[in-house]
C-alpha positions as CSV (number, residue, x, y, z in Angstrom):
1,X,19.9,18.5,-22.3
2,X,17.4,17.1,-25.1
3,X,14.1,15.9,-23.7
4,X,14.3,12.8,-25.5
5,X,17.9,12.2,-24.6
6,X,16.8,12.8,-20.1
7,X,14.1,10.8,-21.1
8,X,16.4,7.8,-22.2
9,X,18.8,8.2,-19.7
10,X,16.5,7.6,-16.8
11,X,14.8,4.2,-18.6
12,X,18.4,3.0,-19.3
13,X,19.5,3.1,-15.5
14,X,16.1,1.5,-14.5
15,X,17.0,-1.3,-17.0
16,X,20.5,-1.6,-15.8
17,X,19.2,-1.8,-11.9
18,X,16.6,-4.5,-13.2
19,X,19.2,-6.8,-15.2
20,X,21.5,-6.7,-12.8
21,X,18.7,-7.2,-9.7
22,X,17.7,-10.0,-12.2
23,X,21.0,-11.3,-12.1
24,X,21.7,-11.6,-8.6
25,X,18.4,-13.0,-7.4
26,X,19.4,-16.1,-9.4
27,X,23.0,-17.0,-8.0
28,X,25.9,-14.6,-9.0
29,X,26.4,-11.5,-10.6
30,X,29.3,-12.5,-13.1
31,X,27.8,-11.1,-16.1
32,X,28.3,-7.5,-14.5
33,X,32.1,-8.1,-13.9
34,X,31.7,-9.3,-10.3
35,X,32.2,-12.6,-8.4
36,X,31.4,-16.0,-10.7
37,X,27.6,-17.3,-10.9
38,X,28.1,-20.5,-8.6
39,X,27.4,-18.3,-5.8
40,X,23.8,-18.2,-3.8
41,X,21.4,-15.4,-4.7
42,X,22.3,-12.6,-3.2
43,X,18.4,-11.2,-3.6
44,X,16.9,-12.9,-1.3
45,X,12.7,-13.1,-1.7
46,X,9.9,-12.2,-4.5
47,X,11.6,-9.8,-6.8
48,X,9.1,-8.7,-9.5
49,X,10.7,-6.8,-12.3
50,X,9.5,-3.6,-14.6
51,X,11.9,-4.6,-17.4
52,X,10.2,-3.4,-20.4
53,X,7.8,-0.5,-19.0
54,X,10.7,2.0,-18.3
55,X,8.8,4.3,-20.7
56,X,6.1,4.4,-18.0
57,X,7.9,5.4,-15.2
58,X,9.9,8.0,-17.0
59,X,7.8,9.6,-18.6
60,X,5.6,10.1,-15.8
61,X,8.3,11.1,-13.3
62,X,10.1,13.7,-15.0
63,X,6.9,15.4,-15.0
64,X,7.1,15.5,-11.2
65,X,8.8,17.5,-8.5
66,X,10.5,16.3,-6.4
67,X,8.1,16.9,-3.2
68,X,5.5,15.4,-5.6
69,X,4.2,12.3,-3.7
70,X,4.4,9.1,-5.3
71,X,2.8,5.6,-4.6
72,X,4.1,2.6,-6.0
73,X,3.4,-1.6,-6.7
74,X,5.3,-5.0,-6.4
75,X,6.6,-3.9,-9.3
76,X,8.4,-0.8,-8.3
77,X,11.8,-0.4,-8.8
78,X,11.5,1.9,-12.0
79,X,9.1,4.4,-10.2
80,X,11.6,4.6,-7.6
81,X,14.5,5.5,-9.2
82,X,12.4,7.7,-11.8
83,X,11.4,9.8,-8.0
84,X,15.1,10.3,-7.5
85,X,15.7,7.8,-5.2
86,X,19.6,6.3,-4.7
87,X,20.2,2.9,-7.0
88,X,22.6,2.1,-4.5
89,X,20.7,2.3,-1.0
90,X,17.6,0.5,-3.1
91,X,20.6,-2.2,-4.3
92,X,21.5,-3.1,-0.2
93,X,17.5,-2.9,0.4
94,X,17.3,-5.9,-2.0
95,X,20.5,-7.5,-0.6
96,X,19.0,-7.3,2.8
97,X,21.7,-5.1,4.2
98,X,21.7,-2.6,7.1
99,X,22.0,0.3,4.8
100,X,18.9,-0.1,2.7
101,X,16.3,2.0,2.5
102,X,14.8,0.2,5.5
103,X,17.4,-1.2,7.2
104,X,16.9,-4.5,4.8
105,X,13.4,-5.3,6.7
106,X,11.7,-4.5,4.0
107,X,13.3,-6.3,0.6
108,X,12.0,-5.5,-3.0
109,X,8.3,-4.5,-2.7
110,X,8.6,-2.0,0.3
111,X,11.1,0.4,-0.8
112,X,10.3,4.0,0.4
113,X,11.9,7.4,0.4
114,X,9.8,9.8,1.9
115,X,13.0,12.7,1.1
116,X,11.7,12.3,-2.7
117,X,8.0,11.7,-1.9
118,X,8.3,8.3,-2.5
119,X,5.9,7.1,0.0
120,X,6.6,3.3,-1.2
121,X,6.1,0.2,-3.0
122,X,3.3,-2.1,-2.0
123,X,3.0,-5.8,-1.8
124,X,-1.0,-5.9,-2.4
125,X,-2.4,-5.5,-5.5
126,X,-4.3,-1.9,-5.4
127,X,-2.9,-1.2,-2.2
128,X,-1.8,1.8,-3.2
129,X,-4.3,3.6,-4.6
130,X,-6.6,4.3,-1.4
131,X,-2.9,5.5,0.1
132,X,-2.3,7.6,-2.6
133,X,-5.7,8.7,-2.5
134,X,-6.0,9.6,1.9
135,X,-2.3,11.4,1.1
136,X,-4.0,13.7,-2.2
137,X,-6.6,14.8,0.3
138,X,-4.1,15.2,2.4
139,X,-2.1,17.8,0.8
140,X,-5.7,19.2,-0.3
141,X,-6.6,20.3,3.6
142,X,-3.1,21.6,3.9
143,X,-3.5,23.7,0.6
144,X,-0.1,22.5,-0.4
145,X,0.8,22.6,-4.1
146,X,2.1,19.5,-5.0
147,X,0.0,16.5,-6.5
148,X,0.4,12.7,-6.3
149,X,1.2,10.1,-8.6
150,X,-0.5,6.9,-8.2
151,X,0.9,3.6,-10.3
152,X,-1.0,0.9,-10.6
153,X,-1.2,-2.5,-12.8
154,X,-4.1,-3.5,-15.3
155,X,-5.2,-6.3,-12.4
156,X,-6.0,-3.4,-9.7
157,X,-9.0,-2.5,-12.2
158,X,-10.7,-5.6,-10.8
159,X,-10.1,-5.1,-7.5
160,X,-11.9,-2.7,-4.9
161,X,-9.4,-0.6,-3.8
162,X,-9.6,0.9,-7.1
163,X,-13.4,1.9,-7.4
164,X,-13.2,3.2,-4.0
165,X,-10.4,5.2,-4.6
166,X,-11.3,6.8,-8.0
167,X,-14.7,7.6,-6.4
168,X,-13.1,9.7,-3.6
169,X,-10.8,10.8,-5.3
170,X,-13.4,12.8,-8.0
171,X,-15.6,14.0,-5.4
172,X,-13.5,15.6,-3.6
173,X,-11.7,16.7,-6.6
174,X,-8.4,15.6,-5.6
175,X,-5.0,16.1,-7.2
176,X,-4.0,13.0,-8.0
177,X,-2.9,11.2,-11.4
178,X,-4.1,7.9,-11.4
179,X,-1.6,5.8,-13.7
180,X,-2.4,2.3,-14.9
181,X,0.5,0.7,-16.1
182,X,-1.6,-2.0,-18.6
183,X,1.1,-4.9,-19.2
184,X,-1.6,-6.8,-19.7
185,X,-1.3,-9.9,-17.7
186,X,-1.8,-10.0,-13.9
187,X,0.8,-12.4,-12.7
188,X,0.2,-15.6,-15.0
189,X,-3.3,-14.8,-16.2
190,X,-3.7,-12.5,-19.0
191,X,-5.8,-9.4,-18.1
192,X,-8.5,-9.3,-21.2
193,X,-10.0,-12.2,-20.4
194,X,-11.0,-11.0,-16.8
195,X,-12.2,-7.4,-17.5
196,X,-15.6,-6.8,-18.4
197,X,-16.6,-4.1,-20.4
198,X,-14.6,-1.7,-22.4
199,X,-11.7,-1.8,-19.8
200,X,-9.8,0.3,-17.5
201,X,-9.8,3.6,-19.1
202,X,-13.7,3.6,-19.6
203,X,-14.5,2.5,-15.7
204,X,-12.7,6.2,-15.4
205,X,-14.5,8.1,-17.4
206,X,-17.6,6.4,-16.0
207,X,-17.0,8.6,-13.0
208,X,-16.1,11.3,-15.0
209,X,-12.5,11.2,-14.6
210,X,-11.1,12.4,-17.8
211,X,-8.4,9.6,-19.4
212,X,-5.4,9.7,-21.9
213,X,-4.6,6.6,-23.2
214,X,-1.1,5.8,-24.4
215,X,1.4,3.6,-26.3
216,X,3.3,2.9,-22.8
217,X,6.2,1.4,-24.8
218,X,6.4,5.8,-26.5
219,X,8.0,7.5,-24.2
220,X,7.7,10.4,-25.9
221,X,3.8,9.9,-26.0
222,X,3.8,9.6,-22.5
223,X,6.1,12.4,-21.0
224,X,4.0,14.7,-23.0
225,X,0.1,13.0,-21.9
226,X,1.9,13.1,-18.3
227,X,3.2,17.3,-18.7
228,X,-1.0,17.8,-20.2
229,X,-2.6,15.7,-17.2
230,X,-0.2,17.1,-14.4
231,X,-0.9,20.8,-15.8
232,X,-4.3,19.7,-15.7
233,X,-3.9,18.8,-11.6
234,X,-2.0,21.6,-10.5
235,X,-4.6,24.1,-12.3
236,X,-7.1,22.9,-9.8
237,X,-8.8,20.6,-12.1
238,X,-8.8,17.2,-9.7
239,X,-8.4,13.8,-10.6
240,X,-6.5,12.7,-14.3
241,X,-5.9,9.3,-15.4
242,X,-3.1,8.0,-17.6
243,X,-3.7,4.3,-19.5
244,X,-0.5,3.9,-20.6
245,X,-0.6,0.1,-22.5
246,X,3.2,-1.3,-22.6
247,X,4.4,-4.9,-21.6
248,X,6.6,-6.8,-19.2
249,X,9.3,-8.7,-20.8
250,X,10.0,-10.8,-17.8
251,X,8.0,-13.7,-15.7
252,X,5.7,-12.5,-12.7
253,X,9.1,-12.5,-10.7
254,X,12.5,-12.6,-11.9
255,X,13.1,-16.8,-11.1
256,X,10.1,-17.2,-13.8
257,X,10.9,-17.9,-17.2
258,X,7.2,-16.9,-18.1
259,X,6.6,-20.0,-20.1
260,X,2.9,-19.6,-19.8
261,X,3.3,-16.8,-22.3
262,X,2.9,-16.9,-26.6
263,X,6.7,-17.2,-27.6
264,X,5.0,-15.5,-30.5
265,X,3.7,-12.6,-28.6
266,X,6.6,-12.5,-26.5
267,X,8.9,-12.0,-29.6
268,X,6.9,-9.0,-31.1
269,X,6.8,-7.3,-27.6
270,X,10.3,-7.2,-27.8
271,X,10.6,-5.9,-31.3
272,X,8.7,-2.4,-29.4
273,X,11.2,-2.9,-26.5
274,X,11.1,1.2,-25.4
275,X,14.5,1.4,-25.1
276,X,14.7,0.3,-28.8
277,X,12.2,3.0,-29.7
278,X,13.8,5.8,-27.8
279,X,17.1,4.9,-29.1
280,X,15.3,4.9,-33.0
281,X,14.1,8.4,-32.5
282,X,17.5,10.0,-30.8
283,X,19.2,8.9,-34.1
284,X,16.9,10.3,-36.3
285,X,17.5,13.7,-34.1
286,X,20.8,13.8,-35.1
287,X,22.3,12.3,-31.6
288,X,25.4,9.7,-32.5
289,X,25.8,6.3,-31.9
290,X,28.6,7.0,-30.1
291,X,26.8,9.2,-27.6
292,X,23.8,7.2,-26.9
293,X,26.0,4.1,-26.1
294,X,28.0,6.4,-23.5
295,X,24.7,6.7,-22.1
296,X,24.6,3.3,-21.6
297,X,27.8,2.6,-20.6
298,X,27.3,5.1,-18.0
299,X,23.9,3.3,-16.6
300,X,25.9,-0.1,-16.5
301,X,29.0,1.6,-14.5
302,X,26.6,2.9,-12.1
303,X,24.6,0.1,-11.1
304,X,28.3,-2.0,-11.0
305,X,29.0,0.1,-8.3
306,X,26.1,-0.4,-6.1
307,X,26.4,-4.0,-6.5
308,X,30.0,-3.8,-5.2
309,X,28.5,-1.8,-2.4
310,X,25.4,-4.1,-1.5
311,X,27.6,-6.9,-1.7
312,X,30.2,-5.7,0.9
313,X,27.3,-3.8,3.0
314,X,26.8,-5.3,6.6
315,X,24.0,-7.4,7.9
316,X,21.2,-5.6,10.0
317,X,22.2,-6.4,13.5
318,X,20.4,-9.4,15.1
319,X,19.4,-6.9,18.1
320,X,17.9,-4.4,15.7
321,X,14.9,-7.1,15.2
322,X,12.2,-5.3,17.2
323,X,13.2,-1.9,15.8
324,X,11.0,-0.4,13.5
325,X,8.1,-2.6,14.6
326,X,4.8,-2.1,16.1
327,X,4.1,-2.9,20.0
328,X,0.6,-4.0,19.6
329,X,0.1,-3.2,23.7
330,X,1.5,-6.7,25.1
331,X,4.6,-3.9,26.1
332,X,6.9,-7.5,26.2
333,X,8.1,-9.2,22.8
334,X,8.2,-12.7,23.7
């Protein structure tokens, strides 16, 4: 298959899982061919969306093996599916349903799949870098061969999770691609504003760390900065770091109509909309229309299915509430 062509693929089913997650969190699912919109949301909780930084996600992932390790955000959804993990057991996880990834215990921003080294989304801004970090130097005792992929958003540069983890992660020469995924805003505040200094891609090369950045919206430009940086890691070489600069077309989650942003700004982002850009270059490579749209077609088929599944899927049994839970030593659950 054409690079380009896997490459688009993969963005256009993390777009369809999105829009149609999008969808159902806010009452209904009728645009997909499903029941009428006057239902309740069928997401229940925060659901933050990636819609627009599928370029990111792809482009880093197909660079990866499967027993790879990955770590993940709030905004996860497109890392996970770029890992290999099933659209349609991550579908019941954010319908709440016993066949989820985690039983539906742990909703949108704790999706894991250790079978594809997805070790999991993360509720906590920079929460996952000092994880991916600890599991890098983790497969660096064991002498394994596989590396980690560590996404993060412009925000965890101000945080301290992401010094701390950086730092470790070059002395001890880990192998681990750090990748900030600069939509630049952090929730409702626009990043730039809040970051001293020359920004994130400088405050790794302060500690040596050497840094591609990217047009995150390219996902050509980013497969191939991820195949140099992931060569890089394997070869013994330690830490890389990917800035990869792309935008979220969506609110902070997927009930926000982002208001707080530049219509103006919003419109121009969408003009570079990655899927728009692949699409651009696989004409100009001679792939048809025809073809390209049967790609899409494909994506929306797919993700109709796991609707149709997460809808029907069962509840998590009321008795299974102290499963998967900690006994913190009391040894009763009151």
């Amino acid at each position: 298959m054409n690079r380009l062509t896997e490459l688009y693929r993969l963005m256009r089913r993390i777009r369809a899982f999105e829009d149609a997650a999008e969808i159902a969190s806010q009452g209904g699912v009728a645009a997909w061919g499903l029941a009428a919109a006057a239902k309740p949301a069928l997401v229940r909780g925060p659901l933050h969306l990636s819609t627009g930084q599928e370029a990111v996600a792809a482009g880093v992932c197909l660079n990866l093996v499967r027993e790879d390790l990955l770590t993940s955000t709030h905004r996860g959804h497109g890392h996970t599916l770029a890992k290999g993990a099933d659209p349609t057991k991550m579908m019941c996880e954010l319908f709440g349903r016993a066949s989820g990834y985690n039983k539906g215990k742990g909703g949108s921003m704790h999706i894991a799949d250790f079978s594809v080294g997805m070790l999991g989304a993360n509720g906590v801004v920079a929460a996952g870098i000092p994880i991916a970090t600890g599991a890098a130097h983790a497969l660096k005792i064991r002498k394994q061969p596989h590396i980690v992929a560590c996404f993060f958003g412009d925000g965890a540069a101000n945080r301290g999770p992401f010094l701390e983890g950086l730092n470790w992660a070059q002395v001890f020469k880990l192998p681990i691609l750090f990748v900030c995924e600069d939509n630049r805003i952090s929730a409702t505040t626009p990043t730039g504003p809040m970051t001293a200094g020359e920004g994130v891609s400088a405050r790794a090369q302060a500690l040596a760390i050497p840094s591609i950045k990217v047009d995150g919206n390219d996902v050509e430009a980013v497969d191939a900065a991820s195949k140099q940086l992931t060569a890089e890691i394997r070869a013994g070489g330690g830490p890389r770091f990917l800035h990869a600069v792309t935008y979220r077309f969506k609110g902070h989650v997927s009930v926000d109509p982002g208001t707080y942003r530049d219509p103006v700004e919003v419109a121009a982002a969408l003009k570079l909309d990655p899927l728009i850009v692949a699409r651009g270059k696989l004409l100009k490579q001679g792939i048809s229309a025809t073809a390209i749209d049967a790609i899409d077609t494909e994506a929306k088929d797919e993700i109709e299915r796991a609707l149709a599944v997460a809808e029907a899927a069962p509840w998590p049994d009321v008795a299974s509430a102290y499963e998967d839970i900690l006994d913190t030593g009391a040894g009763v659950w009151q």
